[in-house]
Structure formats: C-alpha cells, structure tokens
N, C-alpha and C positions, 0 to 999 in steps of 0.2 A: 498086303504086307510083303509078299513075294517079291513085287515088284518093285517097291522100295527098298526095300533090304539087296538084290539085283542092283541098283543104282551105286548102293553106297560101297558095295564088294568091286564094283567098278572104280575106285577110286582107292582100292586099298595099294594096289603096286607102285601109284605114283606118292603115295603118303609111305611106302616103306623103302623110295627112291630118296626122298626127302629127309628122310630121319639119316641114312647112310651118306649121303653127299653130306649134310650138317656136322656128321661126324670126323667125316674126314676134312672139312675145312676147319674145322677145329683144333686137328691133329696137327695138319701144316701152318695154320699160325702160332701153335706152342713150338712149333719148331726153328722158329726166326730168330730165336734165344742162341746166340754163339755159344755160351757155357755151358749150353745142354747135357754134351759129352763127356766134360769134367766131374770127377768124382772127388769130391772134398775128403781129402785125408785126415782119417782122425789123428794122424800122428803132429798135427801141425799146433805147436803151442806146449805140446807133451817129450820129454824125454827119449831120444833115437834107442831103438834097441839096441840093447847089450851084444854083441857078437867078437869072435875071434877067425879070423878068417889068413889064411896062406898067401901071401904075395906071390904075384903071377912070376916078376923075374928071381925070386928066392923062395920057389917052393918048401924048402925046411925053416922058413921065417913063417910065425904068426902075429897077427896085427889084430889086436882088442880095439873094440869102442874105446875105453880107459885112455891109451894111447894118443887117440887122435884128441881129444880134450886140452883146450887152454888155449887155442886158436880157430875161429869158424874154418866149416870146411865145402866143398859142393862135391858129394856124392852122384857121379855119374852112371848110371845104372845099362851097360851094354853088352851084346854078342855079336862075334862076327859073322853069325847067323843072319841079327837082324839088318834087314835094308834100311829102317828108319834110323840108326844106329852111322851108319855111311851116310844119311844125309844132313844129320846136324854134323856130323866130323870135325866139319872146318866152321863151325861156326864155334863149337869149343873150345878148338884149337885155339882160335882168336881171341880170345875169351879168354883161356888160360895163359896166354903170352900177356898179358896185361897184370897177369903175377897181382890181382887184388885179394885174390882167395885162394888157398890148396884147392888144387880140385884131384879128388881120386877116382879111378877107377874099380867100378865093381863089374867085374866080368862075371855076368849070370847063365849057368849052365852051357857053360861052352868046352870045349877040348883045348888043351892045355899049347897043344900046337898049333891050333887054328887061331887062338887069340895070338900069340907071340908072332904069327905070322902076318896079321892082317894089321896087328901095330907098326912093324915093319914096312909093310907096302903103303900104309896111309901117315902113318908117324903118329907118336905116341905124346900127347898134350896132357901127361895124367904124373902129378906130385907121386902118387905111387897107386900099382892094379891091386885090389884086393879081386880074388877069385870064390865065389859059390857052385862048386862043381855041381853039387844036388839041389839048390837052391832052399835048400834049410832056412838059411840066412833071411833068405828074401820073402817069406812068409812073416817071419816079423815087423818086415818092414813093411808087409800093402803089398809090395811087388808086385803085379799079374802080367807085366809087359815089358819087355824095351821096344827105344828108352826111357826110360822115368828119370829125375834129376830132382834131387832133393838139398837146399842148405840147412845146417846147422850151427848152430853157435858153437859161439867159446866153450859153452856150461853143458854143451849136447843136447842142447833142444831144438827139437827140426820147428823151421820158421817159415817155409819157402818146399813149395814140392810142381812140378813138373809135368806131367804126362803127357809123353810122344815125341817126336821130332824137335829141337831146339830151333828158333829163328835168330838172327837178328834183333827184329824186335821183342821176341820174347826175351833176349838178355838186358836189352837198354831200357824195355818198359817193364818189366817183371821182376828179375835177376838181381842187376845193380841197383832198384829202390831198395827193393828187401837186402841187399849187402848194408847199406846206407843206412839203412833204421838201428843194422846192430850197431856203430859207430855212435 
C-alpha cells in the first residue's frame, strides 16, 4: 500500500500545477472583455443630484442643479492636479467649440489658484467652472476619479457617464449618439 500511495503522492505537484495554470488561463481570458474596467453608474436613467456649488471665476456666485435645468448639459469632472485631465483637454476643447451642448466644468478638490491658472495656460472650453473644494458634491454624484464626464438632460437626468480620459472616438461613438437620442 506504501508503495502505491508513494506513486500517486508522486503525481500530486504536477495535479496542483495543473489546477493553478487552469486558473490562471481562466483569469486572462475573462480578461479580453474591453468593458472590464467600467463601472456602470447607478445614476444613469435616475435624476443628477441636487447640488449648489461656487463658480471658479465668481467665487460669491452659487450655481444649484435647479439652475442648469431646461437645457442638456456635459458635466466635465477635472483637476489641475490630474494628468488624464490634460490629456482629454483638447479633445473637449473641440468638442465644446461645436457649441452642440453647455458643457461645464466641475473643478474637484483643487486650489482655487492652481485651477484659474492651468485654465489660463491650456484655455478654458467650459460654459461655466463649478468648483468642489471638499468634494462633498462629488460623493453624490459616483465621483472616485478625474476625469469622469457625465451628460444630462433637459429634466436632469444623467443619460451618459464617462470614466477617464476622453478620446476622439469616445466623443463621436459614445458622446454625440447619446446627445442624438435626447433630440
């Protein structure tokens, strides 16, 4: 019995080679999935939160949800902290020179100087900056990152949300359909 039982212990390291290599091909073809990374917002289909938040160039101005209602809008969510934030820049920019939508800015936890500054150096493609110095604001909305990019309707219901850097083609195949559907 020794001795058969010796045989089959002989064959346990490559049966627990087998089971770990199985798992790990596993793992890399669930991983071919491009959408893997996206996290579906519950706010898509539901009502934008409510918020009042301070414009970046009229600090003693406040700007409610209420407010922006009666026109869609595209809520652009950035810092001049963040780098992915500079690398959609110009493709917003282009995007908002085509005037099909307000698009504003949410400046998220940034200094007050370092955003008015890095508008200035790159230029500022934004209908108007709302600012969230604490980021209060951005808890209600999902926020965990810039940038994020979310549209809204006429009636303040987000339809369209974003996460990370903006392309090109995220605007012409993503962006402008979902613009297209509220019309």
């Amino acid at each position: 019995m020794t001795g058969a039982r010796s045989r089959n212990l002989r064959w346990l390291p490559l049966a627990v080679f087998g089971a770990i290599a199985a798992l790990l091909a596993a793992g890399v073809w669930m991983s071919r999935d491009p959408g893997r990374d996206a996290l579906p917002s519950p706010l898509i289909g539901r009502p934008a939160p409510q918020f009042e938040l301070p414009v970046l160039h009229e600090p003693g101005r406040l700007v409610g949800s209420e407010q922006l209602r009666g026109a869609p809008y595209v809520l652009n969510v950035w810092g001049s902290w963040c780098p992915g934030c500079r690398e959609e820049h110009g493709v917003l920019t282009r995007f908002a020179e085509t005037r099909r939508v307000r698009v504003i800015g949410y400046n998220w936890k940034d200094e007050h100087a370092d955003a008015l500054r890095w508008l200035e150096q790159f230029g500022n493609p934004y209908w108007m900056v709302l600012v969230d110095y604490e980021g209060h604001s951005a808890i209600e909305w999902g926020i965990y990152g810039a940038p994020e990019t979310f549209l809204v309707d006429a009636e303040g219901i987000v339809r369209w949300k974003h996460v990370g850097p903006m392309t090109d083609a995220d605007v012409r195949d993503e962006l402008v359909p979902a613009l297209e559907r509220l019309q």
